[in-house]
PAVEX-974094 format. One record per residue: residue in three letters; x, y, z of N, C-alpha, C in turn. Coordinates in nm, 3 decimals, decimal comma, always signed. Layout:
@resn=Ala | n.px=X | n.py=Y | n.pz=Z | ca.px=X | ca.py=Y | ca.pz=Z | c.px=X | c.py=Y | c.pz=Z
...
! end
This chain:
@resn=Unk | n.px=+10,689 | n.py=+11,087 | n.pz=+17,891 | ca.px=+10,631 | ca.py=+10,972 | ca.pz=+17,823 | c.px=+10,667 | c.py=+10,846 | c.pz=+17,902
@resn=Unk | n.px=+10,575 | n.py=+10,774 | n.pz=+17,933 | ca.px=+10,607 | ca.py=+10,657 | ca.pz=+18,017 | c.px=+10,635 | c.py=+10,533 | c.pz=+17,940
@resn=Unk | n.px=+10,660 | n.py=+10,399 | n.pz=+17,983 | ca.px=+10,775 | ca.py=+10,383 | ca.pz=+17,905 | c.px=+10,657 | c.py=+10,240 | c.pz=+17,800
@resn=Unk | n.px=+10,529 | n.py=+10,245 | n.pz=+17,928 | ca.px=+10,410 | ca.py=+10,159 | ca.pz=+17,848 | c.px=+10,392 | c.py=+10,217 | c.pz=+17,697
@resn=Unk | n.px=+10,405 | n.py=+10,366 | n.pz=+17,657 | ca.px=+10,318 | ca.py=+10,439 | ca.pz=+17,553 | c.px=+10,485 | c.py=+10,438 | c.pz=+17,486
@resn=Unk | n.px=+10,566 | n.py=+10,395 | n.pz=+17,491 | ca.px=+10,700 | ca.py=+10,375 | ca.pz=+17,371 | c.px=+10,679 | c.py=+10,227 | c.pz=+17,291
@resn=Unk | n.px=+10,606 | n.py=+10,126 | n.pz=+17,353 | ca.px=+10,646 | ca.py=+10,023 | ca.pz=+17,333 | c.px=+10,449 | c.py=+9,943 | c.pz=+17,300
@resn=Unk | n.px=+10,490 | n.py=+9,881 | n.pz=+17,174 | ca.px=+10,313 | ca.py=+9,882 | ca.pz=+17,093 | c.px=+10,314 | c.py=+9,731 | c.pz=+17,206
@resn=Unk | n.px=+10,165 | n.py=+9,731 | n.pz=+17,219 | ca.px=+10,151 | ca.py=+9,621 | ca.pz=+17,317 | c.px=+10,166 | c.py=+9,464 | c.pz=+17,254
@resn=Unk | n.px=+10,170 | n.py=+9,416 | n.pz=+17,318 | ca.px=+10,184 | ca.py=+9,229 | ca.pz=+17,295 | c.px=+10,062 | c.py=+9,169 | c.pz=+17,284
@resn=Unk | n.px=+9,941 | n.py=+9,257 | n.pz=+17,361 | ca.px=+9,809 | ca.py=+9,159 | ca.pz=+17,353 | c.px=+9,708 | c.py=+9,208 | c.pz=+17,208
@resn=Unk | n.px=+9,635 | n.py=+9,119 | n.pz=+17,203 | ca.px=+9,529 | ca.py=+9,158 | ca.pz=+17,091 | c.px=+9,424 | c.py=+9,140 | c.pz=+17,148
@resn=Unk | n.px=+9,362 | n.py=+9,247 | n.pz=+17,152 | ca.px=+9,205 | ca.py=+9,232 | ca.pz=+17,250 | c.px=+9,085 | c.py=+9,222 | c.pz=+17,079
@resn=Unk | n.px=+8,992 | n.py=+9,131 | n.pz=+17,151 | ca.px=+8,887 | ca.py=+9,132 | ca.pz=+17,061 | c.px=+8,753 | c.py=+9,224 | c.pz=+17,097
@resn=Unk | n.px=+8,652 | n.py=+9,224 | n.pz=+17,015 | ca.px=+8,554 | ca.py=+9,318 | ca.pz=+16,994 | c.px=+8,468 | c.py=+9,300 | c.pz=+17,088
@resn=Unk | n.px=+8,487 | n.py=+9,204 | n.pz=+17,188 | ca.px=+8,456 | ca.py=+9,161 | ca.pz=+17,288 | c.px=+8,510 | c.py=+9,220 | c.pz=+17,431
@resn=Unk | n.px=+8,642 | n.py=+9,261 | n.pz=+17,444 | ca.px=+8,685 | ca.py=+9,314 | ca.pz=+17,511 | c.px=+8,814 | c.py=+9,189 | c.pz=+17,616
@resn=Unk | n.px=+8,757 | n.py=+9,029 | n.pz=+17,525 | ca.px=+8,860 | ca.py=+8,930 | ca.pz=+17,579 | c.px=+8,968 | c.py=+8,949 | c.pz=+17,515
@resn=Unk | n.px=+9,098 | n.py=+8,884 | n.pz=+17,600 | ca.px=+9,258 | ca.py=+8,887 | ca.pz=+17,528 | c.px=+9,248 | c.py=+8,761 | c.pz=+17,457
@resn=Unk | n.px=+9,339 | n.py=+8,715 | n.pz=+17,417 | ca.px=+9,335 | ca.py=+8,613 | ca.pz=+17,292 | c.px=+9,459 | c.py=+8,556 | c.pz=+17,413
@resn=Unk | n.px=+9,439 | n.py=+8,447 | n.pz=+17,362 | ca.px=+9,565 | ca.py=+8,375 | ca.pz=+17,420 | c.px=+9,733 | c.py=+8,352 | c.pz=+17,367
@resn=Unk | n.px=+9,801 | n.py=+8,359 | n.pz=+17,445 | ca.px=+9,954 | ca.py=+8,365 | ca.pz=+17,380 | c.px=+9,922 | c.py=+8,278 | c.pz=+17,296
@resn=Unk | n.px=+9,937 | n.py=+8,139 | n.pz=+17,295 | ca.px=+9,930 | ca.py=+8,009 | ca.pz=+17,187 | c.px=+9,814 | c.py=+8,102 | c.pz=+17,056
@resn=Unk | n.px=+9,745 | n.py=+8,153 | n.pz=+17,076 | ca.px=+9,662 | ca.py=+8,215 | ca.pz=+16,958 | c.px=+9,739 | c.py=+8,309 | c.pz=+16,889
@resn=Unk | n.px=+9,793 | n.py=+8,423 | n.pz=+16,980 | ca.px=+9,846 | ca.py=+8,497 | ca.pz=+16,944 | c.px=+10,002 | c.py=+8,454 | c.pz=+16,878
@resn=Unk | n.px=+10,071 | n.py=+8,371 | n.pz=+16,891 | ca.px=+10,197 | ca.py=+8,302 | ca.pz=+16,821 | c.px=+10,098 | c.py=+8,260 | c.pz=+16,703
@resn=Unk | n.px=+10,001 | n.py=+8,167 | n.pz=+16,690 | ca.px=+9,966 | ca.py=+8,042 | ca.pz=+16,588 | c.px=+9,890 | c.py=+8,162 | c.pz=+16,478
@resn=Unk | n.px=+9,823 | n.py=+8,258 | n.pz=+16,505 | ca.px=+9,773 | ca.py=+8,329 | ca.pz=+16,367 | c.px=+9,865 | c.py=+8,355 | c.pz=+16,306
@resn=Unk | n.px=+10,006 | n.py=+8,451 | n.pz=+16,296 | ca.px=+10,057 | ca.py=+8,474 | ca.pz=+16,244 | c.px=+10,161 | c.py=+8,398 | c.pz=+16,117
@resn=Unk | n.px=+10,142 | n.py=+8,286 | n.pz=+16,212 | ca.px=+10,231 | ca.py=+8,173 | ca.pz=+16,146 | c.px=+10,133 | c.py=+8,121 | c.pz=+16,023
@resn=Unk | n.px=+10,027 | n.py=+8,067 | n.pz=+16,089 | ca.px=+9,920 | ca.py=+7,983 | ca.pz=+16,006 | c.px=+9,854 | c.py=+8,061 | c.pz=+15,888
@resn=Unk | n.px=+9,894 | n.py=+8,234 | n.pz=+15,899 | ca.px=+9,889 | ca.py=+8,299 | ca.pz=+15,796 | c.px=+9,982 | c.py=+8,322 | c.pz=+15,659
@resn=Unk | n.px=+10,079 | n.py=+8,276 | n.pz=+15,761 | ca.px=+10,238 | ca.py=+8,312 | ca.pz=+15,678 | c.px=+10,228 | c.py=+8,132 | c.pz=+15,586
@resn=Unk | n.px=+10,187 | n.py=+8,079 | n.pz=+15,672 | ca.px=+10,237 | ca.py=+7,912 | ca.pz=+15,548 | c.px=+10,086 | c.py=+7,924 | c.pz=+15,501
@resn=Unk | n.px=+9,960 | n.py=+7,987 | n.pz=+15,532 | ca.px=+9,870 | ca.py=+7,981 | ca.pz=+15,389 | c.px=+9,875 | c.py=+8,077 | c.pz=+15,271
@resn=Unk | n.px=+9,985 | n.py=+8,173 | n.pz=+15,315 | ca.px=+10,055 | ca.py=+8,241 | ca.pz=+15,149 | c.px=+10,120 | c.py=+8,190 | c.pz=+15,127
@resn=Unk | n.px=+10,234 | n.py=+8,112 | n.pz=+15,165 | ca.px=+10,301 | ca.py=+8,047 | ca.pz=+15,098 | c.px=+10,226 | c.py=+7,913 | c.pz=+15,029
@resn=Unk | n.px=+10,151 | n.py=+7,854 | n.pz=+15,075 | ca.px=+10,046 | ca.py=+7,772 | ca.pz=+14,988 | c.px=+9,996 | c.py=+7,803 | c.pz=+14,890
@resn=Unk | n.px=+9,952 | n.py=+7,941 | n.pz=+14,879 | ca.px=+9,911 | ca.py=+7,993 | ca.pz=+14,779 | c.px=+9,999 | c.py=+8,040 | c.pz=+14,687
@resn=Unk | n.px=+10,141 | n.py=+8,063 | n.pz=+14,709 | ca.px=+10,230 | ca.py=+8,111 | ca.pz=+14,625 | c.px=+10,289 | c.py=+7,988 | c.pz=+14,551
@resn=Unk | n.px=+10,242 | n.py=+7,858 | n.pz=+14,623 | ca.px=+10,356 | ca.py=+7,749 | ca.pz=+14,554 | c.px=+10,210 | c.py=+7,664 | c.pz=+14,461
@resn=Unk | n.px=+10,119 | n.py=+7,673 | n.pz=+14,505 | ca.px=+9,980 | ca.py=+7,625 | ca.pz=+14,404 | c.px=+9,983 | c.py=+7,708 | c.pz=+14,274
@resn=Unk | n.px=+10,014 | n.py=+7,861 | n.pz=+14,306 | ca.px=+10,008 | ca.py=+7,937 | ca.pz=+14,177 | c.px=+10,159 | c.py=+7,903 | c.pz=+14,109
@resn=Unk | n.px=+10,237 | n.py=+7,901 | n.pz=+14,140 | ca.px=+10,331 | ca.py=+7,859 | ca.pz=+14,079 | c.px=+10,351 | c.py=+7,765 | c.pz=+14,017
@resn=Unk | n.px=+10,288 | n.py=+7,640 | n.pz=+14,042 | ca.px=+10,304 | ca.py=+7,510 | ca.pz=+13,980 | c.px=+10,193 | c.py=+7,455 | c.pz=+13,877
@resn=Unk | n.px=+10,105 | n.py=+7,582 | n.pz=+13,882 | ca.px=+10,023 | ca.py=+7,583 | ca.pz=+13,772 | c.px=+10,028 | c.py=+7,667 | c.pz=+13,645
@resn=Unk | n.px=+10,160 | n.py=+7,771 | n.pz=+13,631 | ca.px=+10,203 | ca.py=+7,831 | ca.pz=+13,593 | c.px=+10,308 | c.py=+7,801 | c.pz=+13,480
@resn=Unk | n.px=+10,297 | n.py=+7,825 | n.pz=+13,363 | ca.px=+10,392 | ca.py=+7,818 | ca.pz=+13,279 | c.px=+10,521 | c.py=+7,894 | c.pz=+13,257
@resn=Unk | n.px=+10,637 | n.py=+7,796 | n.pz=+13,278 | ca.px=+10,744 | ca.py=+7,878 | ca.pz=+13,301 | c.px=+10,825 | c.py=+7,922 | c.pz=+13,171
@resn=Unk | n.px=+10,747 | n.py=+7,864 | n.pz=+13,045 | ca.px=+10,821 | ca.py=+7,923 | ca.pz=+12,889 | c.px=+10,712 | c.py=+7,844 | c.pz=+12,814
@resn=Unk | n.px=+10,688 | n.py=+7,904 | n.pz=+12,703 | ca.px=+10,582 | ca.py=+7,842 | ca.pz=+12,645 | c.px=+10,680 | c.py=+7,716 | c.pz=+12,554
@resn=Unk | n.px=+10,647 | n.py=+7,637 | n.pz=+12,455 | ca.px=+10,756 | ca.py=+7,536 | ca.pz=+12,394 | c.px=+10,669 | c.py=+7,497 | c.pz=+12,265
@resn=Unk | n.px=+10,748 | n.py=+7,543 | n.pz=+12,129 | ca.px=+10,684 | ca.py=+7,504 | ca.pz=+12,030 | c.px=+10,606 | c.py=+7,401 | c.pz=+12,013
@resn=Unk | n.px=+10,509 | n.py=+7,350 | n.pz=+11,942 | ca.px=+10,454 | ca.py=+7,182 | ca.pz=+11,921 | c.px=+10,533 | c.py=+7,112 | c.pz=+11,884
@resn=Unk | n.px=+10,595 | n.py=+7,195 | n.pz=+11,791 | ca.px=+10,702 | ca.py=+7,029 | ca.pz=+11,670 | c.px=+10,773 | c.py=+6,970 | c.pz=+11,821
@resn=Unk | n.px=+10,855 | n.py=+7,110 | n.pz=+11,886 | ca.px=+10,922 | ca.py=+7,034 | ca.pz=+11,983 | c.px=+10,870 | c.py=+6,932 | c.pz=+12,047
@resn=Unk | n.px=+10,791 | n.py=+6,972 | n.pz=+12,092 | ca.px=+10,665 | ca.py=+6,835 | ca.pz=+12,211 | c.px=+10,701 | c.py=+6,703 | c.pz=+12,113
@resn=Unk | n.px=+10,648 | n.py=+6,744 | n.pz=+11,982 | ca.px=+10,604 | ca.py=+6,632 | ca.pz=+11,898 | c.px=+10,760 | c.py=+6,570 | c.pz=+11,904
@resn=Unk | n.px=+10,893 | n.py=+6,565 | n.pz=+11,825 | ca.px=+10,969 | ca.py=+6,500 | ca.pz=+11,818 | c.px=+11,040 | c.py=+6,451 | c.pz=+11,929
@resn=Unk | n.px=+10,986 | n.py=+6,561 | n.pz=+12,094 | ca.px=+11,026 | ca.py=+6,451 | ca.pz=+12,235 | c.px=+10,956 | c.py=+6,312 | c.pz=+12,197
@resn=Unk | n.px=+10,793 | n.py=+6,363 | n.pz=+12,215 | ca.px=+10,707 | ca.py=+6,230 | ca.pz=+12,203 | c.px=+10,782 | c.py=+6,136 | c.pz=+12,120
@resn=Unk | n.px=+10,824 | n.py=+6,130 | n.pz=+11,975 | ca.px=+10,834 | ca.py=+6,040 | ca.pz=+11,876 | c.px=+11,023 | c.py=+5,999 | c.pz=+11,942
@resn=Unk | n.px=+11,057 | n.py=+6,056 | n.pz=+12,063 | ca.px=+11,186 | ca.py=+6,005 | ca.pz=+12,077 | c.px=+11,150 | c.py=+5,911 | c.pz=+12,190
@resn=Unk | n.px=+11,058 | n.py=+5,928 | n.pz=+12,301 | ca.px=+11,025 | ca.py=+5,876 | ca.pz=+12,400 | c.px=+10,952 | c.py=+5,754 | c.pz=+12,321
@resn=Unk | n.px=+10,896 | n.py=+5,779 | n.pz=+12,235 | ca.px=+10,806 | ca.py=+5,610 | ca.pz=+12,220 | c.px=+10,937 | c.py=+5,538 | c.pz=+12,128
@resn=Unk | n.px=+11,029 | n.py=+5,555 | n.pz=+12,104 | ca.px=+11,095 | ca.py=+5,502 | ca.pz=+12,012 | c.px=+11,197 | c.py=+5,372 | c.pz=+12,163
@resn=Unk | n.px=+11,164 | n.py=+5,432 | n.pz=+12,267 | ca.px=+11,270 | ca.py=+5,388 | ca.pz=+12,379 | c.px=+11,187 | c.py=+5,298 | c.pz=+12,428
@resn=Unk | n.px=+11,062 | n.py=+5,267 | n.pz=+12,394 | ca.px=+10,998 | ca.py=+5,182 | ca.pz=+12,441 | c.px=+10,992 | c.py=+5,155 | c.pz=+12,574
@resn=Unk | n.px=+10,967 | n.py=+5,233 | n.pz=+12,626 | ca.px=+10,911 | ca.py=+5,228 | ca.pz=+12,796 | c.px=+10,835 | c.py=+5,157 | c.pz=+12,852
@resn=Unk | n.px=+10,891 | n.py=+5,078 | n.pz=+12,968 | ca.px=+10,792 | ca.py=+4,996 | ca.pz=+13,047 | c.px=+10,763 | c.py=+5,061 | c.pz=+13,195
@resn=Unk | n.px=+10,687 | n.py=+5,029 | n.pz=+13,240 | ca.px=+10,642 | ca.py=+5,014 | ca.pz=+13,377 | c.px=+10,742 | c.py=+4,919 | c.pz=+13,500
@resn=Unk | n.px=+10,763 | n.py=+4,818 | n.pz=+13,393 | ca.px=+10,840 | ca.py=+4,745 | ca.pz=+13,464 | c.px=+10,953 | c.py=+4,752 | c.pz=+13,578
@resn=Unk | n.px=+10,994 | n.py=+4,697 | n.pz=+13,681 | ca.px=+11,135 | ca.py=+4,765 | ca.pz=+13,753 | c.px=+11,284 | c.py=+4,684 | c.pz=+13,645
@resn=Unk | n.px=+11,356 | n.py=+4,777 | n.pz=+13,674 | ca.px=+11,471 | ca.py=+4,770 | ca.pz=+13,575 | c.px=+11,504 | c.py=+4,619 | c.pz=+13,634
@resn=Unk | n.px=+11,612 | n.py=+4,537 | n.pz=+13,491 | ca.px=+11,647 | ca.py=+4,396 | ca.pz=+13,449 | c.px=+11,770 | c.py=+4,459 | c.pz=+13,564
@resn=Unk | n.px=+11,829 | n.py=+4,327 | n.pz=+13,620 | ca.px=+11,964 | ca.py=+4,341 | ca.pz=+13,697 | c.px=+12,032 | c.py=+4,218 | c.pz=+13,600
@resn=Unk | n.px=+12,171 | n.py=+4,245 | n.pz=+13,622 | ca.px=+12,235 | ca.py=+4,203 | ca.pz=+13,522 | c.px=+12,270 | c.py=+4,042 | c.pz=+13,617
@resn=Unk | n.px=+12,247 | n.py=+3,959 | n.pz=+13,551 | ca.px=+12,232 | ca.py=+3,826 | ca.pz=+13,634 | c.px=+12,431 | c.py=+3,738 | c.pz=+13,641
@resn=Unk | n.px=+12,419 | n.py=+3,663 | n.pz=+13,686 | ca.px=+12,607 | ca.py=+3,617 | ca.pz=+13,773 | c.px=+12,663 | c.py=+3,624 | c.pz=+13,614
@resn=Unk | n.px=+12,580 | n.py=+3,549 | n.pz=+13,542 | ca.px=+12,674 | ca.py=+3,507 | ca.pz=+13,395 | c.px=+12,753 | c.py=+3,625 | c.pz=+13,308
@resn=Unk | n.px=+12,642 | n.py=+3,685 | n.pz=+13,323 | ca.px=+12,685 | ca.py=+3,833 | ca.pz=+13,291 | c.px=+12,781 | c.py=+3,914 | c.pz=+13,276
@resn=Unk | n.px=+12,794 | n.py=+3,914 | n.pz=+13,450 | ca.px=+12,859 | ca.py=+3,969 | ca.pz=+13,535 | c.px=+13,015 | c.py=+3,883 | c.pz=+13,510
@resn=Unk | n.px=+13,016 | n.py=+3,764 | n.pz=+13,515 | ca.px=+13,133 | ca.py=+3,708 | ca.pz=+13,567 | c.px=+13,204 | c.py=+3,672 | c.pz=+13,332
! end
């Protein structure tokens, strides 16, 4: 057995009978590997990770509006204050 037929080859020939280029041959594999992972982190984040009663929702909501939230950037505490 010679030592070409131990060892699976490096090139990928197309239906054409051309080789693909190293830079091709590195970049599919990769550009395959981060569009599952794209797809694993899209399905995931659309995904419910525990379902959560209503009342619950409801008495966050009625705790969050009670705190009266602004948009605003936070008050700094001015010299008088301070000193």
């Amino acid at each position: 057995m010679t030592q070409s037929a131990t060892k699976p080859s490096s090139c990928v020939f197309l239906a054409g009978g051309g080789q693909l280029l190293q830079p091709q041959q590195d970049l599919i594999p990769h550009t395959s590997h981060l569009l599952c992972s794209y797809y694993l982190l899209k399905w995931a984040s659309q995904c419910l990770s525990s379902t959560v009663p209503l009342d619950m929702l409801d008495a966050n909501l009625q705790h969050l509006s009670v705190l009266e939230l602004s948009d605003s950037p936070a008050l700094t505490p001015s010299k008088s204050m301070v000193s």
